[in-house]
C-alpha positions in Angstrom: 0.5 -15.6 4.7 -2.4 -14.7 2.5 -1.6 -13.1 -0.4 -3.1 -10.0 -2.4 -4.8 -7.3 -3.9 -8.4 -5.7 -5.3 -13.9 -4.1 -7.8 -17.3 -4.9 -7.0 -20.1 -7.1 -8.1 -23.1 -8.5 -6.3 -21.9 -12.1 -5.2 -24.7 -13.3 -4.5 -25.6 -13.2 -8.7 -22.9 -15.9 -8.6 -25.1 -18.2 -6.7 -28.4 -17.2 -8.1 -29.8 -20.4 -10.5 -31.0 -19.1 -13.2 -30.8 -19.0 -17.2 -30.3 -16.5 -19.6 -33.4 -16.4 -21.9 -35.2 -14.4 -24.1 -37.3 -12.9 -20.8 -34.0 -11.9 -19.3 -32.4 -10.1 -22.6 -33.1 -6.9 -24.0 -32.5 -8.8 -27.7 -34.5 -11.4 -27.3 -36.7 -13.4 -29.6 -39.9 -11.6 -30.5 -43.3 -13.6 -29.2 -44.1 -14.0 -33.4 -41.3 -17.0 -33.9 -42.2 -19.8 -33.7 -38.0 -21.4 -32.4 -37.7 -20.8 -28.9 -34.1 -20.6 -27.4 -32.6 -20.5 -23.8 -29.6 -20.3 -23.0 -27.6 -21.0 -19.8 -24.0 -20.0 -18.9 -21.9 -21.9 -15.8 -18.5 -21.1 -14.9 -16.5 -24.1 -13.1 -19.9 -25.8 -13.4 -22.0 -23.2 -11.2 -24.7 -21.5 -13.0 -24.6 -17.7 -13.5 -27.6 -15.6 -13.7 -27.4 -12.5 -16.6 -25.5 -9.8 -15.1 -23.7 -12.6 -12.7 -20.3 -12.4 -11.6 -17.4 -14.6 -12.8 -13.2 -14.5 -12.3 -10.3 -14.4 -14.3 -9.6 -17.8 -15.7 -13.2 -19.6 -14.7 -14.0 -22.2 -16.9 -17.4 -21.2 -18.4 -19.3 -23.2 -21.1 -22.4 -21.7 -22.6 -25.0 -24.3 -23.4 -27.4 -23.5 -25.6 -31.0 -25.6 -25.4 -33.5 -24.8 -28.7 -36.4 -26.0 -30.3 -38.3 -25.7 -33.6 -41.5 -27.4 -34.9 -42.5 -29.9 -37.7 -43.1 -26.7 -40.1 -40.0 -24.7 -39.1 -37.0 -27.3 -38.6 -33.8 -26.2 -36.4 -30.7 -25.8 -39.0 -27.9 -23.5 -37.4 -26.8 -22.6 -34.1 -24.4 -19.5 -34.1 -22.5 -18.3 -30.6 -20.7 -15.0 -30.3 -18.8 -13.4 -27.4 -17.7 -9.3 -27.8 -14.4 -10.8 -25.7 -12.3 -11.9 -29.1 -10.7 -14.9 -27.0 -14.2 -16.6 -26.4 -13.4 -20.0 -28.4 -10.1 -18.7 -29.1 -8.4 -19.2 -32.6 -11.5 -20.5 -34.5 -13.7 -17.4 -34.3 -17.4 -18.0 -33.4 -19.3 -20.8 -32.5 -21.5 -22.2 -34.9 -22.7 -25.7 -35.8 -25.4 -27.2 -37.9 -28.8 -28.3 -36.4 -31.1 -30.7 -37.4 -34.8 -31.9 -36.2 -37.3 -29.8 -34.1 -34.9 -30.3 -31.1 -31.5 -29.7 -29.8 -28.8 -29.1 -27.0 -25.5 -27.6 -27.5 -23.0 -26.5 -25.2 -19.7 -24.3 -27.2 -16.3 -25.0 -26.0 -15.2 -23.6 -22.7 -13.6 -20.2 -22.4 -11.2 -19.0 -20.2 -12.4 -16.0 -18.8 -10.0 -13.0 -19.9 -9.6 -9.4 -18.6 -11.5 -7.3 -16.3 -14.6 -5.8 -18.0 -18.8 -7.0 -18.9 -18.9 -9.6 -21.8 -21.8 -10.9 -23.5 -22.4 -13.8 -25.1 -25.2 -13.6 -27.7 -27.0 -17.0 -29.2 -28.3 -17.0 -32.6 -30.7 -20.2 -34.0 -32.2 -20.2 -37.5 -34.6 -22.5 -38.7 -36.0 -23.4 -42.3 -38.4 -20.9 -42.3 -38.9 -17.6 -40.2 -36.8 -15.3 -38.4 -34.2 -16.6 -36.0 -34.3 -16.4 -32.4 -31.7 -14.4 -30.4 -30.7 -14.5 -26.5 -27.9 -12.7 -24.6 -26.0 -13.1 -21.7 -24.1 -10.8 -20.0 -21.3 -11.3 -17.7 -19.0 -9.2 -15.3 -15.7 -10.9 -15.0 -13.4 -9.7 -12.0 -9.6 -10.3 -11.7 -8.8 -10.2 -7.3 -5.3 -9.3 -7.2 -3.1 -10.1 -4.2 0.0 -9.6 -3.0 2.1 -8.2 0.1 3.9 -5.7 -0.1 6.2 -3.6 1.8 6.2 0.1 2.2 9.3 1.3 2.2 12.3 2.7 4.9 11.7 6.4 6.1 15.1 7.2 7.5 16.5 7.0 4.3 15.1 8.8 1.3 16.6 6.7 -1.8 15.0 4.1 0.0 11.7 5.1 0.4 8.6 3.3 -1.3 5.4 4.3 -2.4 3.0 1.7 -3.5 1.1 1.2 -6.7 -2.3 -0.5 -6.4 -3.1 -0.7 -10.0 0.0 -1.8 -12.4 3.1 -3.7 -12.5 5.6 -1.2 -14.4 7.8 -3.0 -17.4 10.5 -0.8 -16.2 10.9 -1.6 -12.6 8.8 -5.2 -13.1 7.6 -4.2 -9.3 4.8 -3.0 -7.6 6.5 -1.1 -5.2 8.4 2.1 -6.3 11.2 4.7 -5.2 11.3 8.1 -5.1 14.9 7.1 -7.6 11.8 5.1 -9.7 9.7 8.4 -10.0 12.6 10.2 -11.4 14.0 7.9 -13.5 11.0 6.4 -14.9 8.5 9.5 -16.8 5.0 9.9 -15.4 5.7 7.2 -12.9 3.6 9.3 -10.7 0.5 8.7 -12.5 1.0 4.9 -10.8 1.2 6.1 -7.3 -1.9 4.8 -5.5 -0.5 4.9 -1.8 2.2 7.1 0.6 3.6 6.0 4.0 4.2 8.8 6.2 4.8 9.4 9.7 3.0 13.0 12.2 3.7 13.7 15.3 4.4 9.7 16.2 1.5 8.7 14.6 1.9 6.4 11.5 -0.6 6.4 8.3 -1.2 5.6 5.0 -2.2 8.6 3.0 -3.3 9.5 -0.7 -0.8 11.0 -2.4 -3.2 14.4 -2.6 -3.3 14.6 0.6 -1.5 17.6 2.9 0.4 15.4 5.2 2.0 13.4 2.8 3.1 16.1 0.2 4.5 18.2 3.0 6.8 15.5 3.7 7.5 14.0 0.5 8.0 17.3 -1.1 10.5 17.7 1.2 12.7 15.4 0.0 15.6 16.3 -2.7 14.9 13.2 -5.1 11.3 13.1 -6.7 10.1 15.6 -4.6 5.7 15.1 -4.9 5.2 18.9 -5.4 6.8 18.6 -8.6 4.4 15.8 -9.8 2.3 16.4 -12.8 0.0 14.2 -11.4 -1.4 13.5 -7.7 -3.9 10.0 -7.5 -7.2 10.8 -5.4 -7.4 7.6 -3.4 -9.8 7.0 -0.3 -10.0 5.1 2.5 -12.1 3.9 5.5 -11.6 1.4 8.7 -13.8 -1.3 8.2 -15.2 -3.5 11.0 -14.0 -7.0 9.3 -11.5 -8.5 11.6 -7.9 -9.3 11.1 -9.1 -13.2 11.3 -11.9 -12.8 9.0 -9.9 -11.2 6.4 -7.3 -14.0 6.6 -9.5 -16.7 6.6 -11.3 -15.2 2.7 -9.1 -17.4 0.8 -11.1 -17.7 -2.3 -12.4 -15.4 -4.6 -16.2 -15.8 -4.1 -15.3 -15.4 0.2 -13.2 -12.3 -1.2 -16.2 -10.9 -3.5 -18.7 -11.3 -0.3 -16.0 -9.4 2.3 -15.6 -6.7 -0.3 -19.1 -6.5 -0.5 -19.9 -6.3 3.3 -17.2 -3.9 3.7 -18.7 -1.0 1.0 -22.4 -1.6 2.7 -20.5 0.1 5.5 -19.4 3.5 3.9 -17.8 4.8 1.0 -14.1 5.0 1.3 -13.8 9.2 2.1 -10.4 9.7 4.0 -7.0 11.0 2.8 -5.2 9.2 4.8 -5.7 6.8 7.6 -3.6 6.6 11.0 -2.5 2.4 10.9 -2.5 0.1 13.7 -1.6 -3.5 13.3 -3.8 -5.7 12.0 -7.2 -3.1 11.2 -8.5 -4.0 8.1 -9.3 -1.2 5.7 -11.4 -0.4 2.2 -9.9 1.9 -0.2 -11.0 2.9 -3.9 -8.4 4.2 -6.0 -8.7 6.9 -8.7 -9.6 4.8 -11.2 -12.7 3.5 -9.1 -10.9 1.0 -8.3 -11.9 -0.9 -4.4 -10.0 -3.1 -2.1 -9.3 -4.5 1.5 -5.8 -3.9 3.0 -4.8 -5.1 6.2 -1.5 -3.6 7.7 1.2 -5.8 9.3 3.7 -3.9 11.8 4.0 -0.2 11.2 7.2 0.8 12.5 9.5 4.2 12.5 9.3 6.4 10.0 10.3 10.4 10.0 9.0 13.4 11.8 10.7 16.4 9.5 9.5 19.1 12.4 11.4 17.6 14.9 14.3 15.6 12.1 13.5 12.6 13.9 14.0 9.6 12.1 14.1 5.7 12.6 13.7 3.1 10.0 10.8 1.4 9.9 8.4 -0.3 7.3 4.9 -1.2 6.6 3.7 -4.3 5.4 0.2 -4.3 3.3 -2.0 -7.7 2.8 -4.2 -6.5 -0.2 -7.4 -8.1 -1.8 -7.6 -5.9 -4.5 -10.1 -6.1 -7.1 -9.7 -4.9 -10.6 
C-alpha cells in the first residue's frame, strides 16, 4: 500500500540543465573582473537549475568551475550555504587555488528541512575584486503515511487527523477527542474531521458548520470550546485512484501535485468521500496535498442518534 503525506514547486526546474552563474544571480560578479566563476549544483547527480527543486535527504554536491588570467592568478575558493548543516561540522567550504584555472566540487550535503537555501561561491584572486555567484534552492520534504480516521459510534474513540505534526505527547498522527483534552492547544494541530449527514460521509475542516455541530456535541473535547479552529480546503481532483498509486517517487509525486493545483485552488469545507476519489487540500499553514480515501464506513447521524462504527482510511502525499 503506498504510503503518505504532502508543498509545491515547479518540477519541471528539477529537470531543467542548467548552471548557476553570475547571469542567473542577483550577486553576481560585476563585468569589471577580470575571474569568472560558474557554478553548478546536482542533487543525486541531476543538475538543478537556480530556483530548482530538490528533496529531503538528496545528495547534492556544488561544483564550482573558475578562472583567472596570467596578471590576476586564482588563490581561494570559499562555499557558503544559509542552511548551517551544509558541510556539516567543519563550517564553510573553502580551499586554496592555484594557476589561472580550476574545478572544485565541496563535499556533498544532505539536504535538511523544508525551506529555500542558497549556496553562494566566492573566488579571489591576487589582484582585483573577487567574483561571487549564488544558487538558490527549494528543498521539499513529501510526507506519507495512512492513516485511519477514527470510530464514530463511540466518542472516546473518535479521531481527528493532523496533517502537519507528529505530537511528542501522543508520538501519533492521529488524535482523540481524550488527546485534545488532555494534551493543551492540541487543537491548534487538527488539520482534518470525519463526520457523517444525513447518510452521506465527508471529510470536513474543522471550521466548518457540519463538523462543529457534531463534534460540539460531544461531552469530551467538545470543538466549540476550541481556542482554535484550522481553515483547511479541499477539491476533487480528476487524477485517478491508479495514477495516484502508481506516483511512487518523489519527482512522480511533485508532477501529480502539480497537475492537480492547475485544476483549482482547494475552496471547500468539507468534501462528501467515495472510495477511491483522489483529492487536493491545503492546510492553514499553506500547506498542499493529495489524499485518497480507502472505505468510508458508518459513522453518526446526531438528528436521528443513529450510529454504527465505521472508519476512514486516508493515503496522503503530503508536501511540507
Amino acid at each position: 500500500m503506498k504510503k503518505i503525506f504532502f508543498a509545491m514547486m515547479v518540477v519541471s526546474s528539477y529537470f531543467m540543465i542548467s548552471s548557476c552563474s553570475k547571469s542567473d544571480s542577483p550577486s553576481a560578479t560585476p563585468a569589471s573582473t577580470d575571474i569568472t566563476a560558474v557554478m553548478v549544483v546536482t542533487a543525486n547527480g541531476v543538475v538543478v537549475a537556480n530556483n530548482g527543486t530538490v528533496f529531503l535527504d538528496d545528495s547534492v554536491v556544488v561544483t564550482v568551475t573558475c578562472t583567472g588570467n596570467a596578471s590576476n592568478a586564482l588563490t581561494n575558493l570559499k562555499i557558503t550555504c544559509t542552511d548551517p548543516n551544509f558541510n556539516l561540522s567543519n563550517g564553510d567550504y573553502q580551499t586554496a587555488l592555484t594557476g589561472i584555472a580550476a574545478v572544485k566540487s565541496a563535499p556533498r550535503w544532505p539536504a535538511q528541512g523544508n525551506s529555500t537555501v542558497t549556496f553562494t561561491a566566492t573566488v579571489t584572486g591576487s589582484t582585483g575584486s573577487p567574483a561571487v555567484v549564488t544558487c538558490k534552492l527549494n528543498v521539499l520534504q513529501v510526507i506519507r503515511g495512512s492513516h485511519l480516521l477514527g470510530n464514530q459510534k463511540n466518542p472516546s474513540e473518535i479521531q481527528l487527523y493532523s496533517s502537519t505534526i507528529m505530537n511528542p505527547t501522543t508520538t501519533t498522527n492521529t488524535f482523540g477527542f481524550t488527546d485534545i483534552a488532555s494534551v493543551p492547544d492540541l487543537d491548534t494541530a487538527i488539520d482534518f474531521v470525519y463526520f457523517t449527514r444525513t447518510t452521506f460521509n465527508y471529510i470536513g475542516s474543522p471550521d466548518d458548520t457540519g463538523a462543529l455541530s457534531i463534534y460540539g456535541a460531544l461531552a469530551n473535547g467538545n470543538m466549540a470550546n476550541w481556542a482554535h479552529r484550522n481553515k483547511t480546503r479541499f477539491i476533487l481532483t480528476n487524477i485517478s485512484s491508479s495514477v495516484f498509486d502508481a506516483a511512487t517517487t518523489n519527482i512522480a509525486m511533485l508532477a501529480m501535485l502539480t497537475s492537480a493545483k492547475a485544476t483549482g485552488e482547494p475552496t471547500l469545507k468539507s468534501i462528501s468521500i467515495l472510495n477511491n476519489q483522489v483529492y487536493l487540500f491545503k492546510t492553514e499553514s499553506g500547506k498542499y496535498g493529495l489524499m485518497r480515501v480507502q472505505s468510508p464506513s458508518g459513522g453518526w447521524e446526531p438528528s436521528t442518534a443513529t450510529t454504527v462504527s465505521g472508519d476512514v482510511q486516508l493515503l496522503t502525499d503530503f508536501f511540507n
